[in-house]
Phi, psi and omega in degrees: 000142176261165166287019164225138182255137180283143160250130207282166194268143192311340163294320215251000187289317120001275184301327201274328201278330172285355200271338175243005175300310189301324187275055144301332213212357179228233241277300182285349155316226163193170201272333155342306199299334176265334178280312186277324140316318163266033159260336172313305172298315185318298184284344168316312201273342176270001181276294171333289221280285217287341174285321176299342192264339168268010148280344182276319176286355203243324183269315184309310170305001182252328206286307210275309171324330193260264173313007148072041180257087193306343193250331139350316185291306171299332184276328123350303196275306185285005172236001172279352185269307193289315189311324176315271171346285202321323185283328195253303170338302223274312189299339197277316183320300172296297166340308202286296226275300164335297172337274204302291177313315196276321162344306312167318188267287214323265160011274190284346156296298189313315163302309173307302181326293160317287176315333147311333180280314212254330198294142164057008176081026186309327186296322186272337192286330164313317173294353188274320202269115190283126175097011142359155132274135167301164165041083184273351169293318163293340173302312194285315165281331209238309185272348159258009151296298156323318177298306191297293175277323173294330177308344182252335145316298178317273182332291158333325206249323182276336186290316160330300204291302198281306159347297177295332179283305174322305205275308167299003167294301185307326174299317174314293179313306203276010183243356167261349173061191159305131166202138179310107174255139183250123186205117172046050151097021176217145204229123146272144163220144220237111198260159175052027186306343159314286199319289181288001174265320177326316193288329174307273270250276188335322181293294201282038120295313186296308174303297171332304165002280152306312149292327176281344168217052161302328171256054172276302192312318166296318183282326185265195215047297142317335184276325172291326156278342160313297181298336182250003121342270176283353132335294196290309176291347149280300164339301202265337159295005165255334177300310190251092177251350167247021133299327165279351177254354180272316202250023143046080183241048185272331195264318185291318187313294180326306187318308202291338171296310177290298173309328143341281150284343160302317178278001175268282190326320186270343164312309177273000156297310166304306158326291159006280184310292191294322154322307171308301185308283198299332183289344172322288189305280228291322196272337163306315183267027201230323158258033165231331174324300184275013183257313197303321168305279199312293200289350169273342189262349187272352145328278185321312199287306209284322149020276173107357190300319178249177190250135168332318189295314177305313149334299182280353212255332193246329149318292186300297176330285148357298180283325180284312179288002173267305169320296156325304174260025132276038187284310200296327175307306164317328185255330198301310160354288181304322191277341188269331161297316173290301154350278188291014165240004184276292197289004167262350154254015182259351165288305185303019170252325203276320172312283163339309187287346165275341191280286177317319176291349180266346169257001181275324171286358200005068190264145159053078164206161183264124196257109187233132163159194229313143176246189157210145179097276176268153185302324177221130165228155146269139176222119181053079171251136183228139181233116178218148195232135184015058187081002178267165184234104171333284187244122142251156189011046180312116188246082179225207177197137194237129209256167182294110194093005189285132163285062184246147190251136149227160201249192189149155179292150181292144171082032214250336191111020180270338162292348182253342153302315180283338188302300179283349129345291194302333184104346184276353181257055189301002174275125176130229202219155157101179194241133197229110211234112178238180170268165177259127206084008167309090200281119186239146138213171220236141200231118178259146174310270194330116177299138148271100175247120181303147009113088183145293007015147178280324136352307235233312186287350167258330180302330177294156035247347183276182207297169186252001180225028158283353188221144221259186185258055167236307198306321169261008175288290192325325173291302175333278173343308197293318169246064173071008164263049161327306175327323170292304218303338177283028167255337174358304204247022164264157196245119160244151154288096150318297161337300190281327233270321187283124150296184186275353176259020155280289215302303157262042157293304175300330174283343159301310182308311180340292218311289243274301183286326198265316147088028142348150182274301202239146161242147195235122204226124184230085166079021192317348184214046172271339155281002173264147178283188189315294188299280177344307201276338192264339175292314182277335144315279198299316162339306151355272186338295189303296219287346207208089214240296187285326206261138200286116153260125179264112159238182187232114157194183181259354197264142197292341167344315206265000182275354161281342150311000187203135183287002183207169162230122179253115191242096165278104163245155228266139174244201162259353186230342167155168228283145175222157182284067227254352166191154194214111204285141117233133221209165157283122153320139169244161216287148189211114146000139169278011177260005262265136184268106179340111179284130177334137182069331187275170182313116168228042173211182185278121185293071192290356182285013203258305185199034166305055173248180200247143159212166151274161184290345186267333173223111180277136175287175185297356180266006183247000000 
């Protein structure tokens, strides 16, 4: 697999977004999902029949106004209160049932979606990888919200349209009848001509629209990566807000802030424009649509061929079927807003779906499993980031209880050598060999401190109430946050609240708390000064006597801290394992400080040797 994703072309995106969309309604859905459609069709269909019985009441009352028939009028006025009822149940009914399917779609999207997201570290492999889609978090909240709803809207609205035109055309037809025209001694007659001038009057509306906002889908498509574009930059100027206020990067942040927004402003400036275009069309057809009846029927009415009540009765009639086939006029927007978040998540679907066929295809990927005998071995490991190769063919075994640190010029690949260790790096080659039920974790310099309680922020990942709090004050304790633990069950921002060698401090608690086979350590204790680092190596040391720590770091501090050393330098085809240490740990205080008389420099008469990847030493 490359590091890289092709992005699919704007035709198939569409296609990509129903195909999985769709299954709501099938196998992998849920049968709700059929119920609240047809209670959707229901009330569509009881909203019809109360609009046919007040087209029908609109001509009686005009019909009874017009022969002054007072007891007509009143028998009218009083059956017009249950039709009222009848009409706002059944529309509260559509609403309900409407509501509920798109709640209900979100819902069984967002989850497939996620879960997909979340499968296999997918969330992280994405940020790795060139030709991404961005910001998949606003795709997934905001743009399958908009995906979700508007189609049920659309759908509702178009079954709606075309119902009310099938049904008020025959009203049209049979109550405008035919009409005659006379031009220079010749009589046309044009039947049902209500009907056709609606059908006139619908096209060149919908076509102007149509043509006048023909770029609405590019522009909101664009008005949407704008906004979550600038979203994501404000996010991340609150995440590192003390880092940009210690080196008081307030003035670059802003700029960035700004060129930022601008460009969402002129996105909603194009948005505007087009707007603008289309309110042109709609709001024109929108006062002319209930006048254009009247004035074509007032021939027929001065006559006497029709009665006022047929008038107003082919006026109403008129306006639903102009609504109806102005259904594209009203919606184009929405369909063009919808249109563009629909293809931003079927590219984050198209993404997923490469990502899933490269691990299924396992091509140009590092292939890991079971071992036996070391805790950890490589065989032939290649580490590669967008076509460069990091690590090549690292050949070692790291045996159950091994301390070992490895070291290397900064930018050599070793974070990304313990990542793929960890499993979080799936790209190169070679085979990554573990026992099977071997429990790992991995200490990132950066701490991830969760959203909640300190409680919860030392206890992740697993539940903050799997454990009791007398159990995670006692760990607190052990690695210097005594200080805290009455703080346990306050919900603070944390992140900001800790510095950082609390913050890895706390990741040392995990460990403590979590009991791991292998600890994996990257650069885990570069905010503690020595004497820290070293209290907490040796703690390590005691409490986790069996279980195999890998670390990564520079400081000459930690190779006494560890039984073996590992030197990774930098090659031509890429950084290699080029010599390997072993040595006694040396023995440390519980404050810790080196004990006096004991071993204190690397014993090399023990075990120094230098090796090559074509000849691995015997423990690899």
């Amino acid at each position: 697999m490359t590091k890289h994703i092709k992005r699919p072309e704007q035709s198939h995106l569409l296609r990509r977004f129903w195909k999985n969309a769709a299954g709501f309604w099938g196998k992998r859905g849920t049968r709700l999902s059929w119920v609240l459609s047809g209670i959707l069709l229901l009330s569509i269909l009881l909203n019809l029949a109360t609009s046919y019985g007040m087209n029908v009441w609109t001509r009686g009352i005009f019909d009874a106004l017009q022969e002054r028939s007072s007891h007509t009028i009143l028998l009218l006025s009083m059956a017009y209160l249950p039709l009222l009822a009848a009409s706002v149940v059944f529309s509260v009914l559509q609403v309900y049932a409407r509501m509920t399917t798109q709640r209900r779609w979100r819902e069984w999207f967002t989850n497939q979606l996620v879960n997909r997201w979340f499968k296999n570290g997918r969330y992280y492999h994405l940020n790795l990888v060139s030709g991404a889609p961005g910001n998949p978090e606003y795709r997934i909240a905001d743009d399958v919200r908009i995906a979700t709803e508007s189609p049920i809207n659309f759908v509702s609205g178009m079954i709606t349209a075309v119902l009310s035109a099938a049904t008020f055309i025959v009203i049209l037809w049979a109550i405008g009848g035919a009409f005659t025209v006379h031009v220079g001694g010749m009589s046309i007659t044009i039947p049902g001509f209500l009907v056709v001038a609606a059908l006139i009057y619908a096209v060149a509306a919908s076509g102007f629209m149509v043509f006048i906002g023909r770029r609405f889908i590019a522009v909101s498509e664009s008005k949407n990566q704008a906004e979550a574009e600038y979203r994501y930059v404000l996010t991340r100027l609150r995440e590192n807000g003390e880092s940009i206020a210690l080196l008081q990067g307030e003035d670059e942040e802003r700029n960035g802030v700004d060129r930022s927004f601008k460009i969402v402003l002129r996105a909603w400036r194009d948005i505007c424009i087009q707007t603008m275009r289309t309110t042109i069309v709609s709001q024109t057809s929108g006062y002319i649509a209930p006048v254009l009846p009247i004035i074509l029927c007032a021939p027929k009415f001065l006559d006497g061929a029709m009665t006022l009540g047929e008038v107003m009765q082919a006026a109403s009639a008129f306006t639903i079927v102009q609504a109806a086939f102005n259904w594209l006029v009203d919606n184009y927007p929405q369909l063009a807003e919808w249109t563009a978040s629909a293809r931003r998540v079927a590219a984050l679907q198209a993404s997923l779906d490469e990502l899933e066929r490269a691990e299924i295809g396992r091509v140009g990927r590092i292939n890991r499993c079971e071992g036996k005998g070391a805790a950890l071995r490589l065989r032939g490991l290649s580490v590669t980031l967008d076509d460069r190769t990091l690590v090549a063919g690292a050949e070692i075994a790291i045996m159950p209880g091994e301390k070992v640190l490895i070291t290397g010029e900064s930018g050599l690949g070793k974070s990304t050598l313990v990542r793929a260790l960890a499993g979080l790096w799936p790209w190169g080659g070679g085979e990554i060999e573990m026992p099977a039920g071997a429990k790992l974790l991995l200490l990132p310099q950066r701490v991830y401190v969760p959203l909640g309680t300190l409680r919860r922020v030392a206890n992740y990942p697993e539940d903050p109430h799997s454990r009791s709090v007398e159990e995670i004050a006692k760990v607190l304790k052990k690695v210097g946050l005594g200080h805290l633990v009455e703080h346990l069950d306050e919900e603070r921002p944390w992140d900001q609240t800790l510095s950082g060698g609390e913050k890895q401090r706390l990741a040392f608690a995990r460990i403590f708390l979590h009991r791991p086979d292998i600890i994996v350590l990257d650069e885990a204790t570069a905010a503690l000064d020595s004497r820290s680092e070293g209290q907490l190596m040796a703690l390590l040391s005691r409490e986790f006597e069996h279980a195999t720590v890998v670390s990564v770091g520079h400081r000459s501090e930690l190779e006494a801290l560890h039984g073996r050393k590992i030197v990774l330098q930098r090659g031509r085809q890429g950084a290699k394992l080029l010599s390997d240490v072993y040595r006694t740990p040396k023995p440390v205080l519980p404050s810790g400080r080196p004990r006096k008389g004991l071993l204190s420099r690397w014993n090399s008469s023990l075990a120094h040797r230098t090796f090559r990847q074509a000849e691995p030493a015997s423990r690899m």
